[in-house]
N, C-alpha and C positions, 0 to 999 in steps of 0.2 A: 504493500500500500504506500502511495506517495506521500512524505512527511514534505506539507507546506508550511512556513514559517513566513510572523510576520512580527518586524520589528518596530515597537514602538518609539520612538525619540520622543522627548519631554527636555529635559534638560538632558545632558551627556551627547551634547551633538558634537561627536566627533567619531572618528572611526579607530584611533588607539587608545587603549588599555579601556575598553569596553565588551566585559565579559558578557551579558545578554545580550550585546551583539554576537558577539561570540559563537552563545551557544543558540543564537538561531539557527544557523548555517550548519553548526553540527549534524552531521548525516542527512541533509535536506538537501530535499529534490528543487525547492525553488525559493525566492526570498522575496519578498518587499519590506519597504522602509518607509512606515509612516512616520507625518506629522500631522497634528492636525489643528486648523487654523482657522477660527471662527469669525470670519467678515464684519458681521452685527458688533461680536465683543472688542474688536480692536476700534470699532465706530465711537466708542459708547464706555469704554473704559477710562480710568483715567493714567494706564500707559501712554508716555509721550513721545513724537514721532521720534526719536535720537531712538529709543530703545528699540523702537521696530525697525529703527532702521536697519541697527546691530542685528539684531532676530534676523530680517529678512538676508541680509548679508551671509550671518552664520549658515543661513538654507542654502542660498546658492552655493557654497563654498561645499558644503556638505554633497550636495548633487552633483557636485563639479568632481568629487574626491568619487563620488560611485558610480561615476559615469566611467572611470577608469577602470575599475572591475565588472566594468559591464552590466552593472546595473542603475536605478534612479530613485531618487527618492519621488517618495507618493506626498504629495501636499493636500492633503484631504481638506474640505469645506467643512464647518459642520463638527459638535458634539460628539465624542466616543463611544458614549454611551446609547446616542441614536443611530452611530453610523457601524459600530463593530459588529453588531447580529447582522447585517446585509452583508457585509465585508468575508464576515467568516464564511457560509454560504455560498457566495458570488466566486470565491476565491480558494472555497474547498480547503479552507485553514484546519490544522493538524495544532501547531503550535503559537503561542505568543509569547514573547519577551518582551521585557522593558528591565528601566532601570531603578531601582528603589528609592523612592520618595520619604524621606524621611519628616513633611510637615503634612500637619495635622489635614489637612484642606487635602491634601495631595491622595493621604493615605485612606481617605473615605472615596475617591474618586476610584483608586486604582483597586479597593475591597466589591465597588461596587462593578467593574469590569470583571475583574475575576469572577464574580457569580454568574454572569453574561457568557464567558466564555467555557463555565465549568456543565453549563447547560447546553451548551453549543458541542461538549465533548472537546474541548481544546485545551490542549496542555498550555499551563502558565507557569514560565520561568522569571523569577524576578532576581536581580545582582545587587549587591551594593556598590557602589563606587565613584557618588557622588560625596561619600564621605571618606576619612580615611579609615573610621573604625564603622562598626555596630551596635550602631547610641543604644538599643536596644540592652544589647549583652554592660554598657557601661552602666546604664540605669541598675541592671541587675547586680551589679557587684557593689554600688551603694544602696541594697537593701530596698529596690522598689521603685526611688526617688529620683529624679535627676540632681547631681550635683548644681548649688547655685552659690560655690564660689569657684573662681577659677585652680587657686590651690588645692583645694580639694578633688578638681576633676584633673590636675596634672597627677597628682598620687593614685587615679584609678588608672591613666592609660600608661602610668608607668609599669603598671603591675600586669601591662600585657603583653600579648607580641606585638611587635611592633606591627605596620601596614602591610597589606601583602605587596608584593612587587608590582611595577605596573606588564600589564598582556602586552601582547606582538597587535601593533597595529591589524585588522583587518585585508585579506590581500587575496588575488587570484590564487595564491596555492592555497588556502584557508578556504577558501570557494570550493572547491574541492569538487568543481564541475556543478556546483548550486547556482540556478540561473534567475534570470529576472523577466517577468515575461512584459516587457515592452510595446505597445503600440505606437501607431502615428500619430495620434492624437494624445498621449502623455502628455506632451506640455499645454496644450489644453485645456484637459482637464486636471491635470496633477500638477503644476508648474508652481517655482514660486509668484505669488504675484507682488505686482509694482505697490512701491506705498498710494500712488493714486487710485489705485484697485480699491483697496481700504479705505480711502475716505480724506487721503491727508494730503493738505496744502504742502505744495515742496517746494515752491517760489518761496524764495529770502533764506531756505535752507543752509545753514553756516556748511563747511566743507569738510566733510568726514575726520575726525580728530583719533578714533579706533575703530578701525576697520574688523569689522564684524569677520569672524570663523576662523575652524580647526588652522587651518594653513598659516593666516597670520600670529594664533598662539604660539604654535610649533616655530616659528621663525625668530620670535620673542624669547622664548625659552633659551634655545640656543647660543643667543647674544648672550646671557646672562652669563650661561655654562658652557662658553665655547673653551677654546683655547685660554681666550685671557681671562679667565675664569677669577685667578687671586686677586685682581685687579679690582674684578668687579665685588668681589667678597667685600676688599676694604672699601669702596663705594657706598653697597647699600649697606652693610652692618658697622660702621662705624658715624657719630652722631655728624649728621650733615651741615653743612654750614647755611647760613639762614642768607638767605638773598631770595629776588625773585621768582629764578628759576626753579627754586623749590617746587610752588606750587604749580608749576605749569605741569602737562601731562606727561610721563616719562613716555620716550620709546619703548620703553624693558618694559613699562605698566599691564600687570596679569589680573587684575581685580576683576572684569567683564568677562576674560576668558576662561575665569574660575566660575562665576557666575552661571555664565548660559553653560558651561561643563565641556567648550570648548577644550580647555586644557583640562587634562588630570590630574586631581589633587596628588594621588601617588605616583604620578609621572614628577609632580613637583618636588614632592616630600624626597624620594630618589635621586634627583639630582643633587639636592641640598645634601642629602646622608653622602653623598658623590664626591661633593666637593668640601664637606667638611674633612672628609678623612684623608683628601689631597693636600688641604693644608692645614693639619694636623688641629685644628678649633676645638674648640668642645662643641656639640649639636646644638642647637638649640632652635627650635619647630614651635614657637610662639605664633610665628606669622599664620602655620596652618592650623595650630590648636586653639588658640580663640574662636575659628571659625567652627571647629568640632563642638565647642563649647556650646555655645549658642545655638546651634544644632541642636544637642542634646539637650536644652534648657526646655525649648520651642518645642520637641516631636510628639509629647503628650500635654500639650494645653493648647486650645484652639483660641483658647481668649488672648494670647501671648499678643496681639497686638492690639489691644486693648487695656485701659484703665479699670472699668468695671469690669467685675467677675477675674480680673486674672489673678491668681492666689500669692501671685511673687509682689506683682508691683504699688506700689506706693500710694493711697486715694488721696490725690492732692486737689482743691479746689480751683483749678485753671480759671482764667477769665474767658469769658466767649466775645470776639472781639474780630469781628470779621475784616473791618477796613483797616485795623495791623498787621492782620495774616496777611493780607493782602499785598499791602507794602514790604512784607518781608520777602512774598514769593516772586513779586515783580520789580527786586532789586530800586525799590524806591524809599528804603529806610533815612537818608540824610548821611547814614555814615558810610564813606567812600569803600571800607574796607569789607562792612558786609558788601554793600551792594557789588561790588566787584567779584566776590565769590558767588553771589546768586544770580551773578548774569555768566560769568562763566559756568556754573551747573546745567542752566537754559539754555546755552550756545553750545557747550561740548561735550554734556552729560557724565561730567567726572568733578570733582574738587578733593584737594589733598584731603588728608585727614585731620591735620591743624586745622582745615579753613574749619572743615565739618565742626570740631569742636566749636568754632567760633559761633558758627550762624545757628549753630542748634543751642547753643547758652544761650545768645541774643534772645528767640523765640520765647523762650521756655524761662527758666529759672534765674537771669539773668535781666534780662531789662521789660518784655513785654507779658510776661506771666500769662503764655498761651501754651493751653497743653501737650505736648511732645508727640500725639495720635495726629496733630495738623501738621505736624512739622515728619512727623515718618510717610504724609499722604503725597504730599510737596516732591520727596526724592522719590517717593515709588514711583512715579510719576516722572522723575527727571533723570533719577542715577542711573545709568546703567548697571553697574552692580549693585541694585539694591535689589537682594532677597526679602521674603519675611522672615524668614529667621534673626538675620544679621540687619536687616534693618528696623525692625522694632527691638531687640534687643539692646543695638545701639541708641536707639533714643530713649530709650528708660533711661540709660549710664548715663548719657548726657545731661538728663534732666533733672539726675537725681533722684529718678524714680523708683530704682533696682540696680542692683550687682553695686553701685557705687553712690556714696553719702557725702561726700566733700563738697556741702555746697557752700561754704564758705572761700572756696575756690570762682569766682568769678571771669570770666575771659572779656577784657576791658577792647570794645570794639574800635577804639584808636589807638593804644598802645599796645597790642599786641600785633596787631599787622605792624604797626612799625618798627618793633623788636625787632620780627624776620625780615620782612623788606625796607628798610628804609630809608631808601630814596623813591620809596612808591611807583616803582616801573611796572608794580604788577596792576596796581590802579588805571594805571596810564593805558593800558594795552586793555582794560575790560569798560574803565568808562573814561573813553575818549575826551568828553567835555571836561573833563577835572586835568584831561593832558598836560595843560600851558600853567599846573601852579606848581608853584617851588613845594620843593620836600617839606621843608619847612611846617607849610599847613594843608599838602595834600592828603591827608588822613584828618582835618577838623577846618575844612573853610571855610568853616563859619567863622573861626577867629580872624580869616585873614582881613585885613583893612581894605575897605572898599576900594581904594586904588589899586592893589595887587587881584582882587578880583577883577577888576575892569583889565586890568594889563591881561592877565588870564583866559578874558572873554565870555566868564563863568560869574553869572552874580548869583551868589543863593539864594535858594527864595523863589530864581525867577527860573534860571539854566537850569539850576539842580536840586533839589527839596533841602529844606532846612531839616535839621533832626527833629526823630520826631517823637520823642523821648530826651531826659535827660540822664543820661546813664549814672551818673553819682547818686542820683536822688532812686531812680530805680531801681536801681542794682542794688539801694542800701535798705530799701523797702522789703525786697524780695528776700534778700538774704533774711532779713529778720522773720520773714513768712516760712519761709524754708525751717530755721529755727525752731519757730513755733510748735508746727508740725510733727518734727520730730522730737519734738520734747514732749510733745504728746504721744507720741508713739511710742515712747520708752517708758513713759509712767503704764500704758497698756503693757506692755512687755513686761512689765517688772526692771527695768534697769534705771540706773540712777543716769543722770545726765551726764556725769564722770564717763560710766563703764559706754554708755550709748557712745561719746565720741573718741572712747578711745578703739570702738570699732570702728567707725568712722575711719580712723586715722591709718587703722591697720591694714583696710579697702584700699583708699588712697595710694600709700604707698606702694601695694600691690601692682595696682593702675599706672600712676606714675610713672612704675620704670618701663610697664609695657608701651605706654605712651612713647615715653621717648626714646626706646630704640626701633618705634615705628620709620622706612622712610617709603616714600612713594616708587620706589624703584618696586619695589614688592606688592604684593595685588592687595595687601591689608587697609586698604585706604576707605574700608566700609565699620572703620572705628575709630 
C-alpha cells in the first residue's frame, strides 16, 4: 500500500535539522508540503505588513529550496481544520507530520487536527525542534510546575542532556525516490501570493532591512562561525561600545530567523558548543536559554498574555488612555529618542534590545502608566520577532509585572539614549526634522533657545510635538505607585518590606548581568 505523506510547516520553515520533515519522506511513496494561509486573517489581523513580508519571503525561499529536490511547497487558502479532511481524501494521505508547538493556542489547534486525522486513519508524527529541550519533560523534573525564575530553570536543564544535534539538511538522497506530484496549474492554485493579494498597500514601503528565509539565515550563521570565527566571538560576547551603530540592525542579526524557525535553534546552540571549544571559553547558552525559559513559562497558561487571570503576573491598575498609546505607537511622544526607536520599529521591524527597554519603561511603569498588554499589541504587530511567548513574557519584565521587580530602576528617555549615542546620529537618521540640531539639545529641544531652533528649521510645538509628559514628575509619581503596590503585595504575602526588596534586588541582579552581556549581533534582541 502506498504511504503518502504530508508535511505540515507552521513555524520550522526550513529544510535542515527538521526531523518531521524528516520523517515524512521516511519510506514514502510521495510528499507534499503544506502551509496554510488565511486571506481574510492576514486582512483583518493586527500583523503588520514588515512581518508578512518576512512570512511571504521565508515561502518563496522555502519553494525555491524544494523546487531543487523536485518538489513544491503547497500554499493552501483557508483553515486546517476545514481544509485537512478534503486534503486527506483528495490526496489518499497515509501520514502527517509537523513540528511541535509548544504554546498554548498552538497546542489546542494541533490536539484538535490530530483527532481529524486519527478519524481519517492517518498517522501523526509530531518533532520537537522548535525548542532546544522538552518544556514538557523540564516542567516534570520541577515537580509539575514551570520554573518562574531563571536560576532555577538553568539548575533543571543542567541536570540534562544536553540538545540533540542538529539532522542533515533534507536532500535528493533522503528523497529516497519520494516524489511530489506537480501540476501546471500549482502556482495557481498553490503559489505564494503577492502582499497585494492580501490586502496590503506596498506604495511608500521602506526597502527590505531582513530578508525573509532558510537561505538568508544559513548565510548569516556562517558569517558569525566562518573562518574568523574568534574575531567574531570577541565582537558579540564582549561588552560593546555604545555609539550609534549599536542600535542599527546587525548583518549577523538571527532574532527573525529564530523566530519564523528559519534557523535552528540547535543548528545555533552547535555552533556556539563549536566555537566555544575552538577557543577554549567556558559555554555559556544565555542567549538561547532565556528563550527556552519563556517557552516553558508560557506552554501551560493560555492567559500568559494577559493581566487578568494569568496566575504569574502582577494586577496593576494601568491607566486607559488611548490618545498616549497613540503617540507612543506613532513615534509622536516629544522625546526624540523614543520616537526615533518607534519609527525605526515601523520602518524596519526590528529595534535593539536597549531601545526595547526604553520605549517599553516609557509606556508602562515609567512615565505614561499604560499597561504592558498595549505595548506587547504594538510589537506583535510590528517586530518581526515577536512570539507570544517571548513577547508577553518580555513585557511583564519590563513593566515590572513578572520575572523582574526593580522598579525603582527607571530608563530616563533623554539621558539614556545619550549615554549610548551621543552625538545623536541615531536620531538624525530616524527623524530627519530634528537632523540640523546640535548634540547639544538633540535628545531635549525643547530646551534649545528659539534661535538654535530657527537655525535648525525645527521649532517645537510647531515641526515637532512638544513632550508630552514630564518625565521627573512622572516617573516620580509612578515609581511611588509601583511602591505602593508592592508593599501591598508583600503584607498579602507575609513578607516584610525589608525581605520583599531584598528579593527584588536579588531579581535584578540576576537580570542585570543578563542585560548587559546582551549585544545585537545575536538574535536575543526580543528582551
Amino acid at each position: 500500500m502506498a504511504v503518502n505523506s504530508i508535511h505540515w510547516f507552521r513555524k520550522g520553515l526550513r529544510l535542515h535539522d527538521n526531523p518531521a520533515l524528516l520523517e515524512a519522506v521516511q519510506g514514502a511513496d510521495t510528499l507534499r508540503c503544506v502551509y496554510f494561509l488565511d486571506p481574510w486573517f492576514a486582512g483583518s489581523s493586527s500583523v503588520g505588513v514588515n512581518r508578512w513580508r518576512f512570512l511571504l519571503q521565508c515561502l518563496e525561499d522555502l519553494d525555491s529550496s524544494l523546487r531543487k529536490l523536485n518538489s513544491r511547497l503547497f500554499v493552501i487558502r483557508g483553515q486546517p481544520a476545514n481544509i485537512f479532511p478534503r486534503l486527506f481524501k483528495e490526496w489518499k494521505i497515509s501520514r502527517l507530520t509537523f513540528e511541535c508547538d509548544s504554546e498554548p493556542f498552538g497546542k489546542e489547534r494541533d490536539a484538535a487536527i490530530k483527532k481529524l486525522a486519527s478519524e481519517a486513519g492517518v498517522e501523526v508524527i509530531v518533532k520537537t525542534s522548535h525548542t532546544l529541550y522538552n518544556l514538557d519533560k523540564i516542567i516534570e523534573l520541577n515537580g509539575g510546575q514551570p520554573p518562574l525564575t531563571y536560576k532555577r530553570f538553568q539548575t533543571l536543564v543542567s541536570n540534562m542532556d544536553p540538545p540533540d544535534p542538529p539532522l542533515e539538511p533534507l536532500s535528493k538522497v533522503l528523497m529516497n525516490g519520494c516524489t511530489t506530484p506537480v501540476f501546471d496549474n500549482h502556482q495557481e492554485k498553490y503559489g505564494v501570493p503577492l502582499l497585494e493579494e492580501l490586502g496590503f498597500e506596498t506604495e511608500g514601503l521602506c526597502p527590505v532591512v531582513w530578508p525573509g528565509g532558510e537561505t538568508e539565515a544559513l548565510t548569516r550563521i556562517e558569517k558569525q562561525f566562518g573562518k574568523d570565527s574568534a574575531s567574531v566571538l570577541q565582537e558579540i560576547f564582549e561588552r560593546p561600545k555604545l555609539n550609534s551603530s549599536l542600535l542599527l540592525a546587525s548583518p549577523l542579526g538571527l532574532s527573525p530567523y529564530l523566530r519564523f524557525g528559519c534557523l535552528s535553534c540547535r543548528l545555533f546552540y552547535a555552533r556556539l558548543t563549536q566555537l566555544y571549544n575552538k577557543v577554549k571559553k567556558n559555554a555559556n547558552y544565555d542567549k538561547l536559554l532565556w528563550r527556552e525559559f519563556f517557552y516553558t513559562a508560557a506552554t501551560n497558561n493560555p492567559r500568559f498574555d494577559k493581566m487578568e487571570g494569568n496566575p504569574i503576573c502582577i494586577r496593576i491598575p494601568w491607566d486607559k488612555n488611548p490618545e498616549a498609546l497613540a503617540k507612543w505607537a506613532e513615534a509622536k511622544t516629544g522625546f526624540p529618542w523614543i520616537d526615533a526607536i518607534m519609527t525605526q520599529l515601523r520602518q524596519e521591524g526590528w529595534i535593539h534590545h536597549l531601545a526595547r527597554h526604553a520605549v517599553a519603561c516609557f509606556l508602562t511603569r515609567g512615565d505614561l502608566w499604560i499597561s504592558w498588554e498595549e505595548g506587547m499589541k504594538v510589537f506583535e504587530e510590528l517586530l518581526l520577532d515577536a512570539d507570544w511567548s517571548m513577547n508577553a513574557g518580555s513585557w511583564m519584565c519590563h513593566s515590572c509585572s513578572s520575572f523582574f521587580q526593580q522598579f525603582f530602576h527607571c530608563y530616563c528617555p533623554v539621558g539614556f539614549g545619550r549615554r549610548i549615542d551621543p552625538n545623536g546620529d541615531f536620531i538624525r537618521r530616524y527623524l530627519p526634522v530634528l537632523r540640523d540640531f546640535p548634540a547639544k539639545y538633540i535628545y531635549d529641544p525643547w530646551n534649545a533657545p528659539e534661535a538654535v531652533q530657527r537655525a535648525a528649521k525645527c521649532i517645537v510645538g510647531v515641526d515637532y510635538p512638544k513632550p508630552m509628559v514630564n518625565h521627573a514628575e512622572a516617573s516620580r509619581l509612578n515609581i511611588e505607585r509601583m511602591r505602593q503596590i508592592y508593599q501591598q503585595l508583600s503584607r498579602y504575602r507575609g513578607l516584610s518590606t525589608i525581605d520583599y526588596r531584598l528579593v527584588f534586588m536579588l531579581g535584578f541582579h540576576v537580570f542585570s548581568s543578563f542585560f548587559c552581556s546582551l549585544n545585537c549581533n545575536l538574535f536575543c534582541e526580543n528582551l
